[in-house]
N, C-alpha and C positions, 0 to 999 in steps of 0.2 A: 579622437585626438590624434592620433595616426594620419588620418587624412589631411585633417590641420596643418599637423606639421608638415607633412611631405610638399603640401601645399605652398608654405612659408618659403622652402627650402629650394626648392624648386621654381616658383614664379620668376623670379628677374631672369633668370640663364631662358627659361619658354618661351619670355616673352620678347627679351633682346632678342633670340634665333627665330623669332616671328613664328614663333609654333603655333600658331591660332591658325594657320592655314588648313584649309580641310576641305574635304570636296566637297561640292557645291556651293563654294564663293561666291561663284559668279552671278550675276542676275539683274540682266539688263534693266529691267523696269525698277530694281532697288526695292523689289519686293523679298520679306526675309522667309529667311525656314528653316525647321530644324533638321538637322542629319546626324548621321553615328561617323566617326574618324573611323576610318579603314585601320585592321589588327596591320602589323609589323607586316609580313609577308606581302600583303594586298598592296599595302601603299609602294610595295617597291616597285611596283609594275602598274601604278598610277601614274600618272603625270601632273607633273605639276601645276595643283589648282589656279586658274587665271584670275586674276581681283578685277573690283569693280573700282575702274579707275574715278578718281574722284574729280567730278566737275563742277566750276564755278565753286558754289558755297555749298559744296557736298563732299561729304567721307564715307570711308568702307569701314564700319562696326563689328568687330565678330565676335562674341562672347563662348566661350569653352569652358568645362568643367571636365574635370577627373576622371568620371567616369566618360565622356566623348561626347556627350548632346551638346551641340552649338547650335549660333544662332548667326546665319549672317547676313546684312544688310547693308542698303545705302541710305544715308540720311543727310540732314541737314544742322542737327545738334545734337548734344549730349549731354546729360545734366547726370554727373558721377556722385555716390556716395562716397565720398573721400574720408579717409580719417581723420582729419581736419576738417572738414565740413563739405559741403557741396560745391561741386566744380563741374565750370560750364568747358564744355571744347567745339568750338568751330572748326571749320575748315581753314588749312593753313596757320594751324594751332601750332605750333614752338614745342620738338621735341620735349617729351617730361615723361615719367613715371610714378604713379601715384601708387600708396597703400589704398585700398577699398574696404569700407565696415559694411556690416550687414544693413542694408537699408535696401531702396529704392533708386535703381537707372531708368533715366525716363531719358527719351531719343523721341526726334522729333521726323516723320518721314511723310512724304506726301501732306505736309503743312498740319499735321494731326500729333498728337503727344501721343506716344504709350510708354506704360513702363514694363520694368521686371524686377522680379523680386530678388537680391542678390546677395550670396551671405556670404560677405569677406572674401578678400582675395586682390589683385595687382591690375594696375590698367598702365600699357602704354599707348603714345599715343607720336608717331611718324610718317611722316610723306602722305598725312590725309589718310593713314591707316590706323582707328583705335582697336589694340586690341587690350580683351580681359578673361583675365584668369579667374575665373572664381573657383570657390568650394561647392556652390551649387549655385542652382536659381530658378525661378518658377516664373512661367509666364501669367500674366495678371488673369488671363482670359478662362486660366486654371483652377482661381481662387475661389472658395464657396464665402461668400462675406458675413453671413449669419455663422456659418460654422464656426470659420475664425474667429470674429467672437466672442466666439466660446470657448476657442482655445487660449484667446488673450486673457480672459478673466479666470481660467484654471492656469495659467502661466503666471498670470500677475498673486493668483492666490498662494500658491508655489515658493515663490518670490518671498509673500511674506512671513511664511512658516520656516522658509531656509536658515539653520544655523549655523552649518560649519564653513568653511569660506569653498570647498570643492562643490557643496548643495548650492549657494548664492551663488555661485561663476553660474554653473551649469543651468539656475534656474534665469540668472541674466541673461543666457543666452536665449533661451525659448520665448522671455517676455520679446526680447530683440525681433527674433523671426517672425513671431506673431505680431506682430507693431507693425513691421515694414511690410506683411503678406497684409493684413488688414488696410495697410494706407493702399496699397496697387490695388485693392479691389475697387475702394472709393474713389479713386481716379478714375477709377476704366471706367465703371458704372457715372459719376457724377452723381450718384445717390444721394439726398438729403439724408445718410441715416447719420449725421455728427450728430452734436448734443453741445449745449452750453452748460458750464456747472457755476454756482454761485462760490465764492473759496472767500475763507477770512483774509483779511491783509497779511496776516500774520501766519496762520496754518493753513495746508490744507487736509481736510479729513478723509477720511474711508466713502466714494463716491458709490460702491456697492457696483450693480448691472449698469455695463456700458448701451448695453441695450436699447432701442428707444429713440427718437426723431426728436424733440426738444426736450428735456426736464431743467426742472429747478430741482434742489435740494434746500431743504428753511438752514439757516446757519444765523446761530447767536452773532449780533454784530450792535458790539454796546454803542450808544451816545459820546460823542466827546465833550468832557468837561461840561458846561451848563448848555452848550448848543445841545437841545433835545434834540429836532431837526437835523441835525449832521451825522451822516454815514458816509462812508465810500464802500461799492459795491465792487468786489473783484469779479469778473466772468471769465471764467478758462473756455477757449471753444475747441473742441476736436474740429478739428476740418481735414479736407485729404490733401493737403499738402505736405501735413507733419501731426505724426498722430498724437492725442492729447494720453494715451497709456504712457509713454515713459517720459511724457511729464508727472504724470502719480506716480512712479513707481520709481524712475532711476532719478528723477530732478534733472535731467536734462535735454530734454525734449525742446521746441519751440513755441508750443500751442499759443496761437494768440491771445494775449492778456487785454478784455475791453475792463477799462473805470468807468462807474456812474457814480459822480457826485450829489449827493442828492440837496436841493435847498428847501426852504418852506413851500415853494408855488413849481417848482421845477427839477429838472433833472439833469446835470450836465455828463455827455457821454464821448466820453475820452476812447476815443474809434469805434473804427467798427466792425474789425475782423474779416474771414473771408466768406463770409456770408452760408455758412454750415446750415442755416436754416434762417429764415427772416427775424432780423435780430430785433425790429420793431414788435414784433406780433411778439416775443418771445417776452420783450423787458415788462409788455402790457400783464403777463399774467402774475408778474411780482407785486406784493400788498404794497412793499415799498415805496410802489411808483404811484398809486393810486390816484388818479385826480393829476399827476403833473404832466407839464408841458414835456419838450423837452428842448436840448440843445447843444448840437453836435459838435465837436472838436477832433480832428485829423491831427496826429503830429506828424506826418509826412506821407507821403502820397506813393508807398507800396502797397500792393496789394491788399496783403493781411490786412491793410490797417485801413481800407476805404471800401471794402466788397459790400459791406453793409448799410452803406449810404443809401443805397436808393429806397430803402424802406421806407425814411425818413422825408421823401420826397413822393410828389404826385406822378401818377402813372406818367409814364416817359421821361420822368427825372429832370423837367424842365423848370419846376418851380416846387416848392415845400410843399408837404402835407399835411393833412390835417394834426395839429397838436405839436409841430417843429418846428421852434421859433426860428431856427438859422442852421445851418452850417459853416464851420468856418475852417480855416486851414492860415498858415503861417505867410506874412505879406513879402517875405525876405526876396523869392525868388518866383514871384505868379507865374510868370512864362513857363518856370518845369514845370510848376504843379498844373495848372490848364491843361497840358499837354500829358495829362497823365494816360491817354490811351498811347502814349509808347515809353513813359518813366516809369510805368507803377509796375515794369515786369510782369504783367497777365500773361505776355507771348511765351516768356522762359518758363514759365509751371503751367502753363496750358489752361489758366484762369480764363473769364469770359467775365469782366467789372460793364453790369448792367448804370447804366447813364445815371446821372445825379448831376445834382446843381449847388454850385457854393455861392450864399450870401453875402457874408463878411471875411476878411483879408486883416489878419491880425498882426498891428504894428507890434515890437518890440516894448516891451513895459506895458502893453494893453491888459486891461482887466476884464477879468468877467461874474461878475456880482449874482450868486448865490443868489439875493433877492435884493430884487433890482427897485422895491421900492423903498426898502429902508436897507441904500448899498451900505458895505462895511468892508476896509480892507482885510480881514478875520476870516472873514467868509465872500472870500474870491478867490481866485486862479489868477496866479500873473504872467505873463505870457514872456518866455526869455527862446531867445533865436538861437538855436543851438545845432548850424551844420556841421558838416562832415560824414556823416554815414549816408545822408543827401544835401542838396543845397537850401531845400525849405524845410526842413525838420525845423518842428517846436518843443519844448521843455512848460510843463504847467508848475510854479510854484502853491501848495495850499497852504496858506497860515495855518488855518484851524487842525490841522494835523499835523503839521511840521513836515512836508511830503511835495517828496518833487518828482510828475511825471515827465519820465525821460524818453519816450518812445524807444527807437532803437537807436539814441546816441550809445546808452551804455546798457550792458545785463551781461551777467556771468555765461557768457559761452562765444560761439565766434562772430565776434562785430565785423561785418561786412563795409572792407573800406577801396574795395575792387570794382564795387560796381557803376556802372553808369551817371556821372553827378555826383560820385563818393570824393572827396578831397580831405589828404591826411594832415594836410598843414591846418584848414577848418577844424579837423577832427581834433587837433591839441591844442587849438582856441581856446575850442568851446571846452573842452575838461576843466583848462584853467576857468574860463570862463567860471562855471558850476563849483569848482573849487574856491574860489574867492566868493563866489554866492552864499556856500556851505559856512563858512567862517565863522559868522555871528550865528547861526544858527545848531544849536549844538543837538545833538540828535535827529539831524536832519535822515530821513528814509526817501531813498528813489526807488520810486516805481516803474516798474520796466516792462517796455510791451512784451516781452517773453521771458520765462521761465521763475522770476519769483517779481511781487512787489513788492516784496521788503531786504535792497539790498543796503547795508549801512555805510554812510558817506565815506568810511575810512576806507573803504575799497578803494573810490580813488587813488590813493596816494599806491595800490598798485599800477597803476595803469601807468601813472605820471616816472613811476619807476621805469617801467616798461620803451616809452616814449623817450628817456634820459636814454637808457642803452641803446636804443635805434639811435639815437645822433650820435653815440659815442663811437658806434658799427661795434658794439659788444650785441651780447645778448647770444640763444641761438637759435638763427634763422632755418624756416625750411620751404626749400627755394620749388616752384611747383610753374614754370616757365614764365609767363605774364605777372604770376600771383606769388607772394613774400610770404609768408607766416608766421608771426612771433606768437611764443604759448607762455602763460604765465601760469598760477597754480588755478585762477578762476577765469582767465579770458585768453580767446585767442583773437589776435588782429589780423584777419586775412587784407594784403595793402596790394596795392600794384609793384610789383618789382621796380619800374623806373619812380615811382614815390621815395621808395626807401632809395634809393641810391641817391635822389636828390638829395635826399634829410640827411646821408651821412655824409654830403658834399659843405650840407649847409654850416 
């Protein structure tokens, strides 16, 4: 706790006076490594360490902790665990100073991602020089991935025996470490060891050993109303972008959320994650599916939400496979989606989206019929165009359940409206948009590509809150150079800085 603090207390003044400097800076080829900062007396009769000046689309990264082990290098990105959520810096990045939470810095050098494991602490970031202060940090290359684990599942067990609020901090903290040292193993390695777990719409239960290359868990999931045939299937996936532990544990994690709607003759499969493991082989071993086709639905064209397509398609992803009637994706704006080997962000997390091919191009009000020989609007999907968070993002209405998949327009944590194709003025379209949808429909539930599928429409009217104060230029912002950030009790809006200044012009 001493550390902590000293840490808190001390970061801005270390990091304004560029303290991160330390001998051996420098290095021509932007190859990194670690060294110990020279005791008081040594340094005085050093000279002062030379930087690796930054060229073209390249920065000098240095990472320091406490005790003196740094790291420093030259790269070409930097993907920060921020307190507000992940933040990217290039070169020629817009002085800023960021809080850092325990997770995962992933730097991209010689055209390759690595990360490291980082627990809390300050980044700045000037003249094409990031530097960070943490409380510690472990390089990936360190991590034992089985052991971890095993320390994730004695952390998370921990967690739930914790009763008094100093047991729950301190065991929140360990689940934290172990999450973030678990995710940097699975990056480095690219291991298949994720897992997909099945989760009620409603709960999710005690999932036991994370352990394991694919499982199902069986989970009671009733009939609606006299449809015997209708279920929807939730799939939470671990994948090592964002680990699927504090999603069971704290609820706020990202883990991708796949739906499978299931009809009498078929199976419609609302994304399809980052490919943790082959999500085809994987829905084949569910009773559920037994005997159906199937047929895929993208609601927008990031990563998470399309790595799994190629299952669903013939070796080299030129054409369907066996048992997949289509693929399809939203018609609003083909040209991004086509173009998804430079929209879907694979390059920013160091994904690698194996080739796939899409059939159908889904107008606005287009339907998709559960069974398609005796259609029923009850038991269909209606398809509503809902950008802003992209330009072809789709929204699925289900009668039969009163349930609207929203991809990532909406979900209780930071709605990314920063990125590439993101547009904020679309983005409070379409809330109203889904808000006048919701109207007649009372008990309407949105389903969210991350963190719960069951969030209740009244959430809305936070958001639509939130949106009033940005035009009013109330609310209170936290300004991060390029990037805005408004926090509400259940969402944060990361925007472009020149978005919000327009909105409070408009």
């Amino acid at each position: 706790m001493a550390r902590l603090t000293l840490l808190a207390f001390c970061g801005a003044a270390l990091l304004a006076r560029q303290a991160l400097n330390f001998v051996g800076g420098a290095g021509g080829t932007g190859a990194g490594r670690v060294s110990r900062v020279p005791r008081r007396a040594e340094a005085e009769e050093e000279e002062e360490p030379e930087y690796v000046a930054a060229e073209g689309d390249r920065l000098k990264l240095k990472v320091l902790s406490p005790e003196g082990d740094g790291i420093s290098l030259a790269c070409s990105e930097v993907i920060l665990p921020s307190a507000s959520g992940q933040l990217g810096v290039l070169a020629n990045h817009a002085p800023m100073m960021s809080a850092l939470d325990t997770g995962v810095l992933r730097y991209k050098e010689d055209g390759q991602w690595k990360p490291i494991v980082v627990m809390g602490g300050f980044a700045s970031i000037d003249s094409n020089q990031l530097s960070v202060l943490v409380n510690d940090f472990e390089k990936a290359d360190d991590i034992d991935a089985e052991k971890t684990q095993s320390e994730m599942e004695a952390a998370t067990a921990l967690l739930e025996k914790a009763a008094s609020k100093k047991d729950k901090l301190e065991a929140n903290q360990k689940v934290k470490r172990a999450a973030a040292r678990l995710q940097a193993a699975m990056f480095l390695s690219k291991k298949k060891c994720c897992a997909y777990f099945l989760r009620h719409s409603d709960f999710l239960g005690a999932l036991g050993s994370l352990k394991g290359a694919i499982r199902a868990r069986e989970v009671a999931l009733s009939a609606v109303g006299a449809l015997a045939f209708v279920e929807t299937l939730v799939i939470v996936e671990q994948d090592r972008f964002g680990n699927l532990a504090i999603e069971l544990v704290l609820g706020t994690g990202e883990a991708p959320h796949i739906y499978v709607v299931l009809g009498s003759k078929k199976a419609v499969i609302i994304d399809t994650g980052c490919n943790s493991g082959n999500l085809r082989q994987f829905l084949a071993t569910l009773p559920q599916l037994a005997g159906k086709e199937f047929q895929v639905v993208n609601t927008h064209i990031h990563y998470d939400h399309i790595m799994g397509n190629y299952g669903f398609c013939a070796p080299g992803g030129k054409s369907l496979g066996s048992g997949c009637r289509s693929i399809c994706q939203g018609s609003r704006r083909k040209a991004f989606s086509e173009n998804w080997q430079e929209h879907s962000l694979q390059a920013m997390v160091g994904a690698e989206i194996l080739d796939f091919c899409v059939t159908d191009w889904l107008d606005e009000g287009a339907r998709i019929y559960l069974d398609e020989e005796s259609p029923s609007e009850l038991e269909s999907l209606e398809v509503l165009h809902t950008p802003g968070h992209t330009p072809d993002s789709i929204s699925l209405y289900y009668p039969a359940e009163n349930r609207l998949f929203t991809g990532d327009l909406i979900y209780p944590g930071s709605i990314f409206l920063h990125l590439p194709g993101s547009d904020l003025e679309e983005f409070e379209a379409s809330l109203s948009k889904v808000r006048d949808f919701a109207a007649d429909k009372t008990g309407l539930v949105l389903s969210c590509g991350h963190i719960t599928p069951s969030l209740q429409v009244a959430a809305l009217q936070e958001l639509h809150g939130l949106i009033e104060e940005m035009h009013q230029g109330r609310g209170q912002p936290r300004w991060d150079g390029a990037t805005t950030s408004f926090t509400t009790k259940n969402f944060t809006l990361m925007c472009r800085t020149a978005d919000v200044k327009k909105m409070k012009g408009a």
